[in-house]
C-alpha positions as CSV (number, residue, x, y, z in Angstrom):
1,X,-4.7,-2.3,21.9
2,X,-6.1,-1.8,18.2
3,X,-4.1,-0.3,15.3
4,X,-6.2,2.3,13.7
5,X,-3.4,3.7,11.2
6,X,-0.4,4.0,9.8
7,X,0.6,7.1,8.5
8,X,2.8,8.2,5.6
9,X,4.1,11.4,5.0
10,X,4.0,12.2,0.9
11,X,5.2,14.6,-1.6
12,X,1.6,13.8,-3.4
13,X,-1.3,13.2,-0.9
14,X,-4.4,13.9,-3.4
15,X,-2.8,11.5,-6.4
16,X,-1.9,8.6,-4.3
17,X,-4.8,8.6,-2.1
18,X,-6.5,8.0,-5.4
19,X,-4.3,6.1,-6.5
20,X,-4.9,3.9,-3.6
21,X,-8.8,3.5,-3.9
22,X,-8.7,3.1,-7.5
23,X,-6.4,0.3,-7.5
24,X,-5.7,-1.0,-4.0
25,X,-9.6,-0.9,-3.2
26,X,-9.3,1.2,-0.2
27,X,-12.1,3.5,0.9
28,X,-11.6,7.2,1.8
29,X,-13.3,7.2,5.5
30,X,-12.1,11.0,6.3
31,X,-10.2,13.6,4.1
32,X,-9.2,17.4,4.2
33,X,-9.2,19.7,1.6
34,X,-6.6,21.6,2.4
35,X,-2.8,21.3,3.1
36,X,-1.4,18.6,4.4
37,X,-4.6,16.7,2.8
38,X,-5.1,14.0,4.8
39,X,-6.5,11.1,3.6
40,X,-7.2,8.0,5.9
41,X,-8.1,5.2,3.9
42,X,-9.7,2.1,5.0
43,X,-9.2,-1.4,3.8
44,X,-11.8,-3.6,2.8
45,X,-12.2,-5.2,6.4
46,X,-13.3,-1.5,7.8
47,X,-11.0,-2.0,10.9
48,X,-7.5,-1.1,9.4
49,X,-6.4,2.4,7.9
50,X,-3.6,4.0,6.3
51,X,-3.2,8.0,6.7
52,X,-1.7,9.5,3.6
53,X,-0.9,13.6,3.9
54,X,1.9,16.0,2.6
55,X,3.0,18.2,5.4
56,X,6.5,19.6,4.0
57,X,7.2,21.2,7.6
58,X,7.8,17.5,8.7
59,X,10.0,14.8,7.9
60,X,9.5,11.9,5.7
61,X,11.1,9.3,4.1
62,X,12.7,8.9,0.9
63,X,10.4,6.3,-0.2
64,X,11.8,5.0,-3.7
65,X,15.3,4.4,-1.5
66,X,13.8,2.5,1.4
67,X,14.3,-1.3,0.7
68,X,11.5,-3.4,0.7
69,X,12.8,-5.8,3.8
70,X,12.8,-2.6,5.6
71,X,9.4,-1.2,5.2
72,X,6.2,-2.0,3.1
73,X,2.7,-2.5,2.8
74,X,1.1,-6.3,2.3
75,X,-2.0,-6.8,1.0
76,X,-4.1,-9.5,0.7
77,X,-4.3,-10.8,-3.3
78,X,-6.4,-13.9,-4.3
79,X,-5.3,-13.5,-8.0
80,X,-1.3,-12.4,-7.7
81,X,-0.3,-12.7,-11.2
82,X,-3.6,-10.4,-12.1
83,X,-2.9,-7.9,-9.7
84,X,0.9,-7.7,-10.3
85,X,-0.7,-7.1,-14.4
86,X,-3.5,-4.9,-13.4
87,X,-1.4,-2.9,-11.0
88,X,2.0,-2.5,-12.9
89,X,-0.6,-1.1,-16.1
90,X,-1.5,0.9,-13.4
91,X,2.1,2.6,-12.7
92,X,3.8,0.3,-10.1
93,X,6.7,-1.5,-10.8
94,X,8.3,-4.9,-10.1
95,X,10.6,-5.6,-7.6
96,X,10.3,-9.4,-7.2
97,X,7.8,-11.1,-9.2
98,X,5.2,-13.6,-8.2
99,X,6.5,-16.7,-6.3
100,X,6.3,-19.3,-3.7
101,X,7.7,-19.7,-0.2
102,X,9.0,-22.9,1.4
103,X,5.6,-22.2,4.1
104,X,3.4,-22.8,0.8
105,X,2.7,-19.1,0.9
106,X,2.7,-16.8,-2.3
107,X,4.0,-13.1,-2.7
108,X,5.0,-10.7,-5.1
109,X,6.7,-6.8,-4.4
110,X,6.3,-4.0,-6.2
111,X,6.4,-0.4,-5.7
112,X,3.4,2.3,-6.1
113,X,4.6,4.8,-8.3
114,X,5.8,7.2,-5.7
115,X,8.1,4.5,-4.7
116,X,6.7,2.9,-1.5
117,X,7.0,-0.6,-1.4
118,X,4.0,-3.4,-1.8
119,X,4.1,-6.8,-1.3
120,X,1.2,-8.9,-2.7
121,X,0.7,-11.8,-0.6
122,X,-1.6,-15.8,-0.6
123,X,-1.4,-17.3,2.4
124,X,-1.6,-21.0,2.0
125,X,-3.6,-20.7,5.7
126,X,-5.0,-17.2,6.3
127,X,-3.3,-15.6,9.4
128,X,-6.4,-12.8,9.4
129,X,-10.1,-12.7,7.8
């Protein structure tokens, strides 16, 4: 089996599926224009989604409380400190800064500005292409 997506409910759909491409680098592969706006963005492999939509008739998470252990997104950076910089002008925030792991590997966490967690990650040996 393949993941296709993951899928977040939102309070905000249309700002942080913008959000998303304008600073993550993601790539709107199908939307809707009406409610719940779905968005299902792809990364820059073409193979991996995430579904962003509001539907307020269906649960969701309280984001900005969810710890970062718990649940988060990991992206792939080849210039950490630069990202964490470009992203936090951008309306993240830091939750740990940039630093390095006994494994050689490099990571940083922050949260979007709706609250969901990021983690920022260079592998010393890259796990995936």
């Amino acid at each position: 089996m393949k993941i296709e997506h993951l899928a977040f409910n939102v309070p905000d759909p249309l700002n942080m599926a913008r959000w998303y491409t304008q600073h993550l680098g993601l790539v709107v592969k199908r939307r809707t224009i009406e409610p719940p706006y779905a968005h299902f963005l792809a990364d820059d492999s073409g193979t991996v989604m995430l579904e962003i939509y509001g539907n307020t008739q269906a649960p969701s998470l309280n984001f900005p409380e969810v710890q970062p252990p718990a649940l988060h997104l990991a992206f792939l950076s080849r210039d950490l400190a630069g990202d964490v910089r470009r992203l936090t002008a951008a309306g993240a925030t830091i939750v740990a800064d940039v630093h390095s792991m006994p494994t050689g590997d490099q990571f940083a966490m922050l949260r979007d500005p709706w609250g969901i967690p990021i983690q920022l990650v260079r592998r010393k040996e890259p796990m995936i292409e």
